[in-house]
MARRO-583545 format. One record per residue: residue number from 1; x, y, z of N, C-alpha, C, O in turn. Coordinates in Angstrom, 1 decimal. Layout:
N
<rec seq="NUM" n_X="X" n_Y="Y" n_Z="Z" ca_X="X" ca_Y="Y" ca_Z="Z" c_X="X" c_Y="Y" c_Z="Z" o_X="X" o_Y="Y" o_Z="Z"/>
...
***
This chain:
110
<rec seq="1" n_X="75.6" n_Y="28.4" n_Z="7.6" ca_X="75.4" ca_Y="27.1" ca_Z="8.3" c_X="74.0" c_Y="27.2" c_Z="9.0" o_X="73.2" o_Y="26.3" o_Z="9.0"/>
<rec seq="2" n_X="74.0" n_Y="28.1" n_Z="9.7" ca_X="72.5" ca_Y="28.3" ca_Z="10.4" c_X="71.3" c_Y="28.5" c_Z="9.5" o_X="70.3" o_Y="28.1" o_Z="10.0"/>
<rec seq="3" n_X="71.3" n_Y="29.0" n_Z="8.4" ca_X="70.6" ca_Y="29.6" ca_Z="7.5" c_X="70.4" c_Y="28.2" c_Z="7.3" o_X="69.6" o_Y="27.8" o_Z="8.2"/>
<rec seq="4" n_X="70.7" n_Y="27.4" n_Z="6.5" ca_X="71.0" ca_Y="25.4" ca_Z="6.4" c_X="70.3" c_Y="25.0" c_Z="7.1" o_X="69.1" o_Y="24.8" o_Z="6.8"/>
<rec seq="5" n_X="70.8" n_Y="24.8" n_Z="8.4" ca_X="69.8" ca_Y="24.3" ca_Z="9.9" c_X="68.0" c_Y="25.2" c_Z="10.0" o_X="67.0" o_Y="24.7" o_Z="10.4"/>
<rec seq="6" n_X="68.3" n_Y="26.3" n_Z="9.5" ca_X="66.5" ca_Y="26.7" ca_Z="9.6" c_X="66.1" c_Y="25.6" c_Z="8.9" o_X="65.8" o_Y="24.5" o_Z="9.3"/>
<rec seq="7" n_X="66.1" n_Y="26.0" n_Z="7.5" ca_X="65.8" ca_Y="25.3" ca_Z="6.5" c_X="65.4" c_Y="24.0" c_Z="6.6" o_X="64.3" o_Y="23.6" o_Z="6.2"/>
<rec seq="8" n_X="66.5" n_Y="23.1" n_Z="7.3" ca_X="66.3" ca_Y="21.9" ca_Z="6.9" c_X="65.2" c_Y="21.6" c_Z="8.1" o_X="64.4" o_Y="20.7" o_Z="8.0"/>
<rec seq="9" n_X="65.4" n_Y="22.4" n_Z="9.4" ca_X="64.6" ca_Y="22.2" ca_Z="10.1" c_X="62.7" c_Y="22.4" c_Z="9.8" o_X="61.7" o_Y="21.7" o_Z="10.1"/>
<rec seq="10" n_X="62.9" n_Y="23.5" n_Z="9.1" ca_X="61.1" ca_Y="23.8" ca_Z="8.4" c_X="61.4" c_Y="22.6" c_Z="7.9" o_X="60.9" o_Y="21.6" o_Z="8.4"/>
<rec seq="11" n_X="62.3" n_Y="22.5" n_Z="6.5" ca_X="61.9" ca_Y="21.6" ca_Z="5.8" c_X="61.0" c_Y="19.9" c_Z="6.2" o_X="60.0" o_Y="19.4" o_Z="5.8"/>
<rec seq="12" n_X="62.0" n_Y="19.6" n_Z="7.3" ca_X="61.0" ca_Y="18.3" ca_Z="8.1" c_X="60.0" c_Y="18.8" c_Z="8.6" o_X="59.0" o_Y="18.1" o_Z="8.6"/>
<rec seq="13" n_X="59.8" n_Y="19.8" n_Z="9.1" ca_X="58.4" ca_Y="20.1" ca_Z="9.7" c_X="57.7" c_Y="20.0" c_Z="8.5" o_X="57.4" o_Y="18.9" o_Z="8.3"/>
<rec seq="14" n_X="57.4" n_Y="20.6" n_Z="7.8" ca_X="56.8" ca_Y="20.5" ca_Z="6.7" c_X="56.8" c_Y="19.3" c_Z="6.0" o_X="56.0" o_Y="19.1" o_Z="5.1"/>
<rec seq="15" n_X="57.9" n_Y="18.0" n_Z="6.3" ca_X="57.4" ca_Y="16.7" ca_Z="5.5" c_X="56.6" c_Y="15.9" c_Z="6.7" o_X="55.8" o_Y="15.0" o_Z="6.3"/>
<rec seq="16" n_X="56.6" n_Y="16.2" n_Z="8.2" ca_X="56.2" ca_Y="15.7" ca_Z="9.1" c_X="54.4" c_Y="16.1" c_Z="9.2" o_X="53.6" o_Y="15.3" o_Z="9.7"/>
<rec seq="17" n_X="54.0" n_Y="17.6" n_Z="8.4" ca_X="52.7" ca_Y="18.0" ca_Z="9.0" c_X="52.3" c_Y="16.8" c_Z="7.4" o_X="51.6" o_Y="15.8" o_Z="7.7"/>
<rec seq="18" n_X="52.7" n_Y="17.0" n_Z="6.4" ca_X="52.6" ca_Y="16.9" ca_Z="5.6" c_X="52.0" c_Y="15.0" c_Z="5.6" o_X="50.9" o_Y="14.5" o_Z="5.5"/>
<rec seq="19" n_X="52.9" n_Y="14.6" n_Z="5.8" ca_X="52.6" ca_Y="13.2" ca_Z="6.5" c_X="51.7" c_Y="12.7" c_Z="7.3" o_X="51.2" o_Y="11.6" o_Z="7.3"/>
<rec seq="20" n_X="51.5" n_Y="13.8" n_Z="8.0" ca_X="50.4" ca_Y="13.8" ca_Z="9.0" c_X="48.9" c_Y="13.8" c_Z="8.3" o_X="48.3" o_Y="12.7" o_Z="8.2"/>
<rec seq="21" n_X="48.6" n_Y="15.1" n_Z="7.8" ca_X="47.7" ca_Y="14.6" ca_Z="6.4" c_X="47.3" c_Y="13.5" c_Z="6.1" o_X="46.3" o_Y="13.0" o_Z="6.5"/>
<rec seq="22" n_X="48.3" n_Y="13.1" n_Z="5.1" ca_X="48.0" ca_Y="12.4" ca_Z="4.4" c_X="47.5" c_Y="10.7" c_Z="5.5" o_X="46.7" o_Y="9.7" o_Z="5.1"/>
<rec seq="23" n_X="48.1" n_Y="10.8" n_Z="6.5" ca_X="47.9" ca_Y="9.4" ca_Z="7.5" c_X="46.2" c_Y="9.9" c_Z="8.0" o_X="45.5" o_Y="9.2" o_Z="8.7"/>
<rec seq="24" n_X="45.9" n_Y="11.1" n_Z="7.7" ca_X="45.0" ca_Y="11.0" ca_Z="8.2" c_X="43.3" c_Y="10.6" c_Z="7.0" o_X="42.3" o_Y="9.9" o_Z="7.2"/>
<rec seq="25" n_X="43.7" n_Y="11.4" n_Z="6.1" ca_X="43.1" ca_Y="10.9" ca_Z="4.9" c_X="43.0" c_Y="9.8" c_Z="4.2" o_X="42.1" o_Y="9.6" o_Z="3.4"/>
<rec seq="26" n_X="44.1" n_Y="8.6" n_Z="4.6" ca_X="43.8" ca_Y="7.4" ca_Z="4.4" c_X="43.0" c_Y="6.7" c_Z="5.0" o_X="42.4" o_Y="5.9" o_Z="4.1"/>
<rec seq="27" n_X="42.5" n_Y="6.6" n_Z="6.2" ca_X="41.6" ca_Y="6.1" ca_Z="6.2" c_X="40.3" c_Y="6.6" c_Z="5.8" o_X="39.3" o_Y="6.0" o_Z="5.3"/>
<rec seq="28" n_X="40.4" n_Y="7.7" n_Z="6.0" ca_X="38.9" ca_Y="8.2" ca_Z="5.7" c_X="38.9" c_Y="7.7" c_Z="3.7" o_X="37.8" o_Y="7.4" o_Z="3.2"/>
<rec seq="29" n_X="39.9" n_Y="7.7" n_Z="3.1" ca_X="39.7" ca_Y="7.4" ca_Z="1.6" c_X="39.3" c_Y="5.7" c_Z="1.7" o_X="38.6" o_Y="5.1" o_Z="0.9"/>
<rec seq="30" n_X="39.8" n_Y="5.2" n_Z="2.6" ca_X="39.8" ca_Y="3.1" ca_Z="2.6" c_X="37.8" c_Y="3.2" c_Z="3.2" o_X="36.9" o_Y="2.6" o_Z="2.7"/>
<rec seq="31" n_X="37.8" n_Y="4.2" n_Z="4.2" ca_X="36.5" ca_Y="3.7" ca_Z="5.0" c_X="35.2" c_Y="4.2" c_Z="3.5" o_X="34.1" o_Y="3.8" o_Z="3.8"/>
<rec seq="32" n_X="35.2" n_Y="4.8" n_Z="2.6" ca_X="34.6" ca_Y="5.7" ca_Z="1.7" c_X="34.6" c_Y="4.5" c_Z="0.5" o_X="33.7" o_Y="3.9" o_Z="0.0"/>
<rec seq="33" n_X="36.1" n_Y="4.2" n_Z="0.2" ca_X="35.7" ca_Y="3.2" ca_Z="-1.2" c_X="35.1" c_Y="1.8" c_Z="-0.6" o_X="34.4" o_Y="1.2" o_Z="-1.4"/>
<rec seq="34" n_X="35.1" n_Y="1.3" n_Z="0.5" ca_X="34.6" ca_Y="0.3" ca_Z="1.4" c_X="32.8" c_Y="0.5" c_Z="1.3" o_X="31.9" o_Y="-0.3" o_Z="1.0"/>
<rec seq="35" n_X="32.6" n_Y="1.7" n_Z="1.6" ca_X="31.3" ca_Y="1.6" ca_Z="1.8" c_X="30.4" c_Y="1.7" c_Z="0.8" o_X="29.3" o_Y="1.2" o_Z="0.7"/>
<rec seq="36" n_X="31.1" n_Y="2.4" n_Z="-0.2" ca_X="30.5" ca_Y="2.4" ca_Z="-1.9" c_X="30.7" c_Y="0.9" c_Z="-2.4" o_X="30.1" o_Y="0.6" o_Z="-3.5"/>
<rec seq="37" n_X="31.4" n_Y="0.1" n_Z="-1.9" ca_X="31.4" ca_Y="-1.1" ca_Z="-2.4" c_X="29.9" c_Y="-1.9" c_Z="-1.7" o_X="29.1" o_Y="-2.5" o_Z="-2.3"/>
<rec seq="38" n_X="29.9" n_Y="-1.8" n_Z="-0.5" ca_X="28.7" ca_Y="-2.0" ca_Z="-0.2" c_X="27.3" c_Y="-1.9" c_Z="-0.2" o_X="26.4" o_Y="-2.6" o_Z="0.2"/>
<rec seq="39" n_X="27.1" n_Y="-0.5" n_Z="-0.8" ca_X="26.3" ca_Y="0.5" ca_Z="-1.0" c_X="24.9" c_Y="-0.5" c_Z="-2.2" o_X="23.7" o_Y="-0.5" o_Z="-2.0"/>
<rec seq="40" n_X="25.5" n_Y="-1.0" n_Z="-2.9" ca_X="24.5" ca_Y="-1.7" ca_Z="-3.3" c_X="23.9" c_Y="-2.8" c_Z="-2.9" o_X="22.9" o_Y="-3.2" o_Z="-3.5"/>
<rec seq="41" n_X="24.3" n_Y="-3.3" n_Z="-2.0" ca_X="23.9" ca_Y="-4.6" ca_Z="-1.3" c_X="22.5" c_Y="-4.0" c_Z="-0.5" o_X="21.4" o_Y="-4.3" o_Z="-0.8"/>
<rec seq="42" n_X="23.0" n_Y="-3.0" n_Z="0.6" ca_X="22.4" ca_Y="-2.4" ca_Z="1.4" c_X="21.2" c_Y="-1.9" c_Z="1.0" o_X="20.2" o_Y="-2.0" o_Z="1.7"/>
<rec seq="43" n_X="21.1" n_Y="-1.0" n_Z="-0.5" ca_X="20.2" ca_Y="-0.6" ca_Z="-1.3" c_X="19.0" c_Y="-1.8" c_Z="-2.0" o_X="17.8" o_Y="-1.5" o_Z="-2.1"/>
<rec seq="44" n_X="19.4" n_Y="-3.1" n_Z="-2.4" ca_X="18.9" ca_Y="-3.6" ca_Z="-2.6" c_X="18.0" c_Y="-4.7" c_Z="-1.3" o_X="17.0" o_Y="-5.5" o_Z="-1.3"/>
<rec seq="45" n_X="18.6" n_Y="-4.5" n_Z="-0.6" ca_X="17.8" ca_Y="-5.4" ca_Z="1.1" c_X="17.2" c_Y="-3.8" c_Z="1.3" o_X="16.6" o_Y="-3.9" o_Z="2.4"/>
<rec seq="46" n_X="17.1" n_Y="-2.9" n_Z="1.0" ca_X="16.2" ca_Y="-2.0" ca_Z="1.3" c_X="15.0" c_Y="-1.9" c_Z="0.3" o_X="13.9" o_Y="-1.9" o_Z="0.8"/>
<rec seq="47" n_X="15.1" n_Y="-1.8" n_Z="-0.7" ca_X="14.3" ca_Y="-2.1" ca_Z="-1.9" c_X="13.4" c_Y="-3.1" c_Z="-1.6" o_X="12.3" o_Y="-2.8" o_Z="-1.7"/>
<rec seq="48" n_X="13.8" n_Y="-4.6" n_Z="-1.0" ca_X="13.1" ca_Y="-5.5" ca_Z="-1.0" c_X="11.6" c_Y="-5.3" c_Z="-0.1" o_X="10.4" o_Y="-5.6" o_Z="-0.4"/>
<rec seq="49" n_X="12.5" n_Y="-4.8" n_Z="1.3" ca_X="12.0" ca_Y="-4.4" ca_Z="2.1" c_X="10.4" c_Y="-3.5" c_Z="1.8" o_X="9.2" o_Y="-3.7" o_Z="2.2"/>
<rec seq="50" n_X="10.8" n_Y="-2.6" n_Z="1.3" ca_X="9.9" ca_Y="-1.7" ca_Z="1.0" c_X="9.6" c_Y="-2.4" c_Z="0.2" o_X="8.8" o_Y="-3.2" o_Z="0.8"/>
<rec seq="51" n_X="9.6" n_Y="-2.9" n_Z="-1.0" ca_X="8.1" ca_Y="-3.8" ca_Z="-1.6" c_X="7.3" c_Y="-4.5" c_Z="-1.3" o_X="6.2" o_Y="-4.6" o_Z="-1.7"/>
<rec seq="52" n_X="8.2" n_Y="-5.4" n_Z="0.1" ca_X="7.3" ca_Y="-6.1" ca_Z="1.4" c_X="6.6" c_Y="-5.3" c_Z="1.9" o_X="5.5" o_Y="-5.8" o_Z="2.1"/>
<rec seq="53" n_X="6.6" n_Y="-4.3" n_Z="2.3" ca_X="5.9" ca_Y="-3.5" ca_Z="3.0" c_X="4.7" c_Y="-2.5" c_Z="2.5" o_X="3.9" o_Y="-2.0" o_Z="3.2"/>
<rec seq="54" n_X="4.8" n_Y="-2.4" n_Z="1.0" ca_X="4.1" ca_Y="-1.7" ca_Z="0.1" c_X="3.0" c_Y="-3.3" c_Z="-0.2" o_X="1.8" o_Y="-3.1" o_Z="0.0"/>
<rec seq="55" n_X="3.5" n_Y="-4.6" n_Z="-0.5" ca_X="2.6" ca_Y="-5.4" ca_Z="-0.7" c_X="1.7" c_Y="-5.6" c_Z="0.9" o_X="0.6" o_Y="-6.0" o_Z="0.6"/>
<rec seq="56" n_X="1.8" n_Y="-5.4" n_Z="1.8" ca_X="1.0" ca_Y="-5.8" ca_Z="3.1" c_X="0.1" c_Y="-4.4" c_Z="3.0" o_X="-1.1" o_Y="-4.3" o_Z="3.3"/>
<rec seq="57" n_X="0.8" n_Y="-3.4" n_Z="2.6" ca_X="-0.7" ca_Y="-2.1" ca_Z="2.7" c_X="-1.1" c_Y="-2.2" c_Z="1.6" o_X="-1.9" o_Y="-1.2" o_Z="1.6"/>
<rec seq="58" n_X="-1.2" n_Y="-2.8" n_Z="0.1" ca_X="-1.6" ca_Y="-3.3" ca_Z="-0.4" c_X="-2.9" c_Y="-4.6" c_Z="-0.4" o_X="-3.9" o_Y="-4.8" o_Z="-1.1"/>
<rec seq="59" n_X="-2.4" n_Y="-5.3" n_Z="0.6" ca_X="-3.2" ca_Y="-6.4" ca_Z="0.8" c_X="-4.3" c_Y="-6.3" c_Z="1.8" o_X="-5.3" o_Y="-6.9" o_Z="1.7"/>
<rec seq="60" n_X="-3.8" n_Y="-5.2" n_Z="2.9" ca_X="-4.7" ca_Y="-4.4" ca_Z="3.9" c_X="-5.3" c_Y="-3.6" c_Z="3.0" o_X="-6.6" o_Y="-3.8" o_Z="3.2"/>
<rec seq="61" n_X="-5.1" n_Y="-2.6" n_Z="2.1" ca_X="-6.4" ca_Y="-2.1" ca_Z="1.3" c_X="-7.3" c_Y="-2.7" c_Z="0.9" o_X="-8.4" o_Y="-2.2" o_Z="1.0"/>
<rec seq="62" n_X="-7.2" n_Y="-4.1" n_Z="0.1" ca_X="-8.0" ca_Y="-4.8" ca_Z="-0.2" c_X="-9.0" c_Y="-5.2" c_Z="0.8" o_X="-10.1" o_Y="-5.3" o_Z="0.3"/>
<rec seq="63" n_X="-8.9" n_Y="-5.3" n_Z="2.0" ca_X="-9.6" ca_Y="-6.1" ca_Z="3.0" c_X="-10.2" c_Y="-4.2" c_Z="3.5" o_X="-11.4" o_Y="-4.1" o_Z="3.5"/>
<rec seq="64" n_X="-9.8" n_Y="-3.5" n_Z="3.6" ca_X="-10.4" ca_Y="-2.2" ca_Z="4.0" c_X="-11.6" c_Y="-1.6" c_Z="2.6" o_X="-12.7" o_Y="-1.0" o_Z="2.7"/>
<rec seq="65" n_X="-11.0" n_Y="-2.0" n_Z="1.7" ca_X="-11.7" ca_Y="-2.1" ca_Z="0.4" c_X="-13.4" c_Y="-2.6" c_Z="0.7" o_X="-14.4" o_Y="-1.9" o_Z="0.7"/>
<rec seq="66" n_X="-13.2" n_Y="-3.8" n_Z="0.8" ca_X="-14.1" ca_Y="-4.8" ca_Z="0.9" c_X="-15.3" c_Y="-4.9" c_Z="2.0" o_X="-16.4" o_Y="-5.3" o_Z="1.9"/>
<rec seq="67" n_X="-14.5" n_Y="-4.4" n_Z="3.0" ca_X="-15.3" ca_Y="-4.1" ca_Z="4.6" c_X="-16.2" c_Y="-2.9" c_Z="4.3" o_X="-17.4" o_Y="-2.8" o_Z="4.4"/>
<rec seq="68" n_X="-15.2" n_Y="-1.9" n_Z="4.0" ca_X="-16.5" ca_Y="-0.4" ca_Z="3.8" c_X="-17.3" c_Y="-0.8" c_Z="2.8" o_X="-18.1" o_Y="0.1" o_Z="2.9"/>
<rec seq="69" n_X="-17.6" n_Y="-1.8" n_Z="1.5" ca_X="-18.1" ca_Y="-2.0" ca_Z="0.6" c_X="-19.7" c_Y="-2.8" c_Z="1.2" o_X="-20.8" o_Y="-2.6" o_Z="0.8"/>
<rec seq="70" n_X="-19.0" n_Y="-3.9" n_Z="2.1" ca_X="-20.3" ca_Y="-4.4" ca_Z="3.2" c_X="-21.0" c_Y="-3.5" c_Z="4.1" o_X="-22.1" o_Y="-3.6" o_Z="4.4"/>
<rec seq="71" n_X="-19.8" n_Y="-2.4" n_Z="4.7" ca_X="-21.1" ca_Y="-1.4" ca_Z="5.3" c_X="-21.7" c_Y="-0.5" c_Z="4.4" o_X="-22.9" o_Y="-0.3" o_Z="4.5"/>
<rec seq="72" n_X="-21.1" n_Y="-0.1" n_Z="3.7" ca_X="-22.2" ca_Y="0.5" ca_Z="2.6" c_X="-23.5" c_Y="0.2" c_Z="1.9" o_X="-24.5" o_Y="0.9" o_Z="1.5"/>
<rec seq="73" n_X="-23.2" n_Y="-1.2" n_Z="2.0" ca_X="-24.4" ca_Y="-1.8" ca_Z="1.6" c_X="-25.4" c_Y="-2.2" c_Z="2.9" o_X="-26.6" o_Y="-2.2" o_Z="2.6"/>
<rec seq="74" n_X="-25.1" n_Y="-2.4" n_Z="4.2" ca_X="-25.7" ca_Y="-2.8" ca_Z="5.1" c_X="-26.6" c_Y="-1.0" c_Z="6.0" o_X="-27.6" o_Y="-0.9" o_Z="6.7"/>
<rec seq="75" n_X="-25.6" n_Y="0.1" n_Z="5.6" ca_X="-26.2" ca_Y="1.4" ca_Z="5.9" c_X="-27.4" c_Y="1.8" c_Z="4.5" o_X="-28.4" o_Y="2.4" o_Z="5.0"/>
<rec seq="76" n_X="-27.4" n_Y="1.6" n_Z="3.4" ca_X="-27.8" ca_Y="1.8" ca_Z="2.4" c_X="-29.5" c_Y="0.8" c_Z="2.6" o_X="-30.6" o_Y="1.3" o_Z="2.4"/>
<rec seq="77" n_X="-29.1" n_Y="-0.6" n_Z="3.0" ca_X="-30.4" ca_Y="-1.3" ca_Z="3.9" c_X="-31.2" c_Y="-0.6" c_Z="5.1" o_X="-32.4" o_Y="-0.5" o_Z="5.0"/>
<rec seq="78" n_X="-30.6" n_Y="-0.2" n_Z="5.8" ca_X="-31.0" ca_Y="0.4" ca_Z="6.5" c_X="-31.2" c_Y="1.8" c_Z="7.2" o_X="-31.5" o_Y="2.3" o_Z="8.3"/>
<rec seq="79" n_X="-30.9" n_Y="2.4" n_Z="5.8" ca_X="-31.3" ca_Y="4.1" ca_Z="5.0" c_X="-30.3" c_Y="4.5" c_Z="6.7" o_X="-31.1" o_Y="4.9" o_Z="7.5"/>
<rec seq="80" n_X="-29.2" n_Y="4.4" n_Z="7.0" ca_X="-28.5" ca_Y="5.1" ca_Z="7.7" c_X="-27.4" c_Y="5.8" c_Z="6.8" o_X="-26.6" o_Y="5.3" o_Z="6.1"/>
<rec seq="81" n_X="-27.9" n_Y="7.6" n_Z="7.2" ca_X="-26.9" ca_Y="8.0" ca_Z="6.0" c_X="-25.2" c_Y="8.3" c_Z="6.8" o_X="-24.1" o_Y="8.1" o_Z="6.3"/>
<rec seq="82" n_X="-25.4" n_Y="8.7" n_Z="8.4" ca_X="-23.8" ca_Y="8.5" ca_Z="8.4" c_X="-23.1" c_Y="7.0" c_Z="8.0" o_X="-22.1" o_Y="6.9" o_Z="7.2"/>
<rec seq="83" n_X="-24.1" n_Y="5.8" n_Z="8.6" ca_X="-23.0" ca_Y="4.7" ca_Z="8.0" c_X="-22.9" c_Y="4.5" c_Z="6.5" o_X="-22.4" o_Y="3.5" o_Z="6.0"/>
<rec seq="84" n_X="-23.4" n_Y="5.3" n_Z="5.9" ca_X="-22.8" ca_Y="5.1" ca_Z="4.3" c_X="-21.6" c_Y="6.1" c_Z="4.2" o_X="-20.6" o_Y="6.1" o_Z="3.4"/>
<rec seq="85" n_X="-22.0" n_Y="7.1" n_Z="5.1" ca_X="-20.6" ca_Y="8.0" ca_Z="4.6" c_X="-19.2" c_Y="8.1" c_Z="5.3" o_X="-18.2" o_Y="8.7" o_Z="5.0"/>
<rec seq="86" n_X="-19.8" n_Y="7.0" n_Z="6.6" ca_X="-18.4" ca_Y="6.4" ca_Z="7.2" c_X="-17.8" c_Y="5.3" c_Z="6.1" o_X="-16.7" o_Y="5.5" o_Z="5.5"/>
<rec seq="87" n_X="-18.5" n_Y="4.4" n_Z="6.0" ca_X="-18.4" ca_Y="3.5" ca_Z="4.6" c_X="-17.6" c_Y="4.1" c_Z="3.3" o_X="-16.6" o_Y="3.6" o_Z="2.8"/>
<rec seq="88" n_X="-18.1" n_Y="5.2" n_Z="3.0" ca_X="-17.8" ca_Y="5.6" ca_Z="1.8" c_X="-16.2" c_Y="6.1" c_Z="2.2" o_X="-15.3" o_Y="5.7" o_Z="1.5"/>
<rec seq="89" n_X="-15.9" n_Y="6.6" n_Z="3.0" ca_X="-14.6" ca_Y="7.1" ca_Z="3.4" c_X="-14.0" c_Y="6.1" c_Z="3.6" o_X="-12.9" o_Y="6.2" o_Z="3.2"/>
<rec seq="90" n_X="-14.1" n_Y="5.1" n_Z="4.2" ca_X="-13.8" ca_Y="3.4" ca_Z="4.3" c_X="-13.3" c_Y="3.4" c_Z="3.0" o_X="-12.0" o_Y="3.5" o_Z="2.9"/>
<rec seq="91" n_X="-14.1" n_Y="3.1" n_Z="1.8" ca_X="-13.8" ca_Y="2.7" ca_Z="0.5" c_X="-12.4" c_Y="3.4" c_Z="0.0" o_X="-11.4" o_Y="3.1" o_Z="-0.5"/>
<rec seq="92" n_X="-13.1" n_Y="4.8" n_Z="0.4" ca_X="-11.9" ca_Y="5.5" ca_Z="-0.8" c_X="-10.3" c_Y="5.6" c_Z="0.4" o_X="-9.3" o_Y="6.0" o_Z="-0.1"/>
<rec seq="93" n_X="-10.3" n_Y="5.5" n_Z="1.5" ca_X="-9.2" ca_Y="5.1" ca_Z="2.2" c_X="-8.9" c_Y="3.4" c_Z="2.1" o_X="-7.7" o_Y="3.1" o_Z="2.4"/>
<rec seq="94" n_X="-9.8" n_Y="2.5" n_Z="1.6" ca_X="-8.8" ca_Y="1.5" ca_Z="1.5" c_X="-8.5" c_Y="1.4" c_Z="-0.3" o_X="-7.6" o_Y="0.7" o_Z="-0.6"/>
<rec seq="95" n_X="-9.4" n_Y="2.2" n_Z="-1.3" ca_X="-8.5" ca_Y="2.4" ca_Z="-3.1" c_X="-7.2" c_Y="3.1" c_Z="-2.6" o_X="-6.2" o_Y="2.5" o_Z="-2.9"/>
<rec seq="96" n_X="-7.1" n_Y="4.2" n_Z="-1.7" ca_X="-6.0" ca_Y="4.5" ca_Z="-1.8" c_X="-4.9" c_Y="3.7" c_Z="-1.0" o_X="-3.7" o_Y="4.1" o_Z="-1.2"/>
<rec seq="97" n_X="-5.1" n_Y="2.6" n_Z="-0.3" ca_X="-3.7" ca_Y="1.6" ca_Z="0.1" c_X="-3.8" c_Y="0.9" c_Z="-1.1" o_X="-2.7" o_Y="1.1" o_Z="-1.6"/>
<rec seq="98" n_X="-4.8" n_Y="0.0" n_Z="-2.0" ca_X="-4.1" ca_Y="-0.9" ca_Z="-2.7" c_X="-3.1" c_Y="0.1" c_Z="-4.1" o_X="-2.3" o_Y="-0.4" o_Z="-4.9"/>
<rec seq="99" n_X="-3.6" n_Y="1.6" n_Z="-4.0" ca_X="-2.7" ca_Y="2.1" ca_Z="-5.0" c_X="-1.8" c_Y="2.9" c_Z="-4.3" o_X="-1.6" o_Y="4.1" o_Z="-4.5"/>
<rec seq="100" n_X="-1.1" n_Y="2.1" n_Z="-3.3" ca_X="-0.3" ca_Y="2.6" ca_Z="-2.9" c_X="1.2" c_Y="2.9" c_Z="-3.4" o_X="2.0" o_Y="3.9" o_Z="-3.1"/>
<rec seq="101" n_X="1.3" n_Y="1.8" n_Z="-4.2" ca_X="2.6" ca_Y="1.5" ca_Z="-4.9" c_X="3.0" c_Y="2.5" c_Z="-6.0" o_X="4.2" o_Y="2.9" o_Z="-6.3"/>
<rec seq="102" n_X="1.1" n_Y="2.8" n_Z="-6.8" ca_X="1.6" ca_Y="3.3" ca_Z="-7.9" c_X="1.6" c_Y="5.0" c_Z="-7.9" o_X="2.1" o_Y="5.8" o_Z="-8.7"/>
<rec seq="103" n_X="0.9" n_Y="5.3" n_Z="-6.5" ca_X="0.8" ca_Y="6.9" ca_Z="-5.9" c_X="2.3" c_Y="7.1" c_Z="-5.6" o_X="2.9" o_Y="8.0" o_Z="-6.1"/>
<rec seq="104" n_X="3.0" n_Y="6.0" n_Z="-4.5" ca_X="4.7" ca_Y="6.4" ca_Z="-4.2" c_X="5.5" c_Y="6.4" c_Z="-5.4" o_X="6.7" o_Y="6.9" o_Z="-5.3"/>
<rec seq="105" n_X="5.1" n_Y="5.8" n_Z="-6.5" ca_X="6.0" ca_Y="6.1" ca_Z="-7.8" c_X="5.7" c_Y="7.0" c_Z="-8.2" o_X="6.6" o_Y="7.4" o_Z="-8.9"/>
<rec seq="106" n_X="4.9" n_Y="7.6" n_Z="-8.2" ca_X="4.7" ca_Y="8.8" ca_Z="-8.7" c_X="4.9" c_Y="10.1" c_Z="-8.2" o_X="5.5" o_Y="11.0" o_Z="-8.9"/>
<rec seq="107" n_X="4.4" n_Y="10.1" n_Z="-6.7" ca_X="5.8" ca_Y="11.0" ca_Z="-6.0" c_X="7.2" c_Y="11.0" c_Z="-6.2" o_X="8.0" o_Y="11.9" o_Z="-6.1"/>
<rec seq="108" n_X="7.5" n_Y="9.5" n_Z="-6.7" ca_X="9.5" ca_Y="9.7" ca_Z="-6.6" c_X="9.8" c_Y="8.9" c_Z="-5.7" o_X="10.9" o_Y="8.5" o_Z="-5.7"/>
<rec seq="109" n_X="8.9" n_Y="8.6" n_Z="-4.7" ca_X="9.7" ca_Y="7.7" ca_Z="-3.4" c_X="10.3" c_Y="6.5" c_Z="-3.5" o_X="11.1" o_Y="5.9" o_Z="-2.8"/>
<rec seq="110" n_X="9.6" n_Y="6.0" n_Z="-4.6" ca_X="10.4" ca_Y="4.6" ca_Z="-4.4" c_X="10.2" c_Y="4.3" c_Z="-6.2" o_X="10.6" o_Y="3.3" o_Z="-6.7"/>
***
């Protein structure tokens, strides 16, 4: 009879830890399929984002583009050779914003 009584006593402990568990893995399994359902929403308002943001340094290279293009020509008038080579670094810092888009694809970043 005592032999019985251990038993049955582990035995509930063991449906009790056991229970425990599992109440505790439920949520963490509801909060996990919840957020993979959302997961693409989130991903694409991030996508967007970053294209907005890739088009403005894009559109700022153009204008950085264009500005060192007028000092270059305005140091080149007036045989100044640092302002052509400030200029010149001007130019090739604003080619590299308008290819901005196609340099971060090419890393992988976006």
């Amino acid at each position: 009879m005592i032999k019985d009584k251990k038993r049955l006593q582990k035995f509930s402990r063991d449906i009790r830890n056991g229970c425990k568990q599992i109440m505790a893995a439920v949520p963490l399994a509801v909060l996990t399929i919840r957020s993979t359902a959302y997961a693409s929403d989130v991903v694409s308002q991030i996508n967007s984002l970053s294209t907005f943001v890739l088009s403005i340094i894009q559109a700022a290279g153009v204008i950085v583009t264009a500005w060192g293009v007028f000092e270059f020509a305005n140091g080149y008038q007036s045989h100044d050779g640092t302002q052509q080579t400030s200029a010149l670094k001007r130019i090739i810092a604003g080619l590299i914003m308008v290819g901005a888009g196609t340099l971060m694809s090419m890393l992988g970043v976006s």
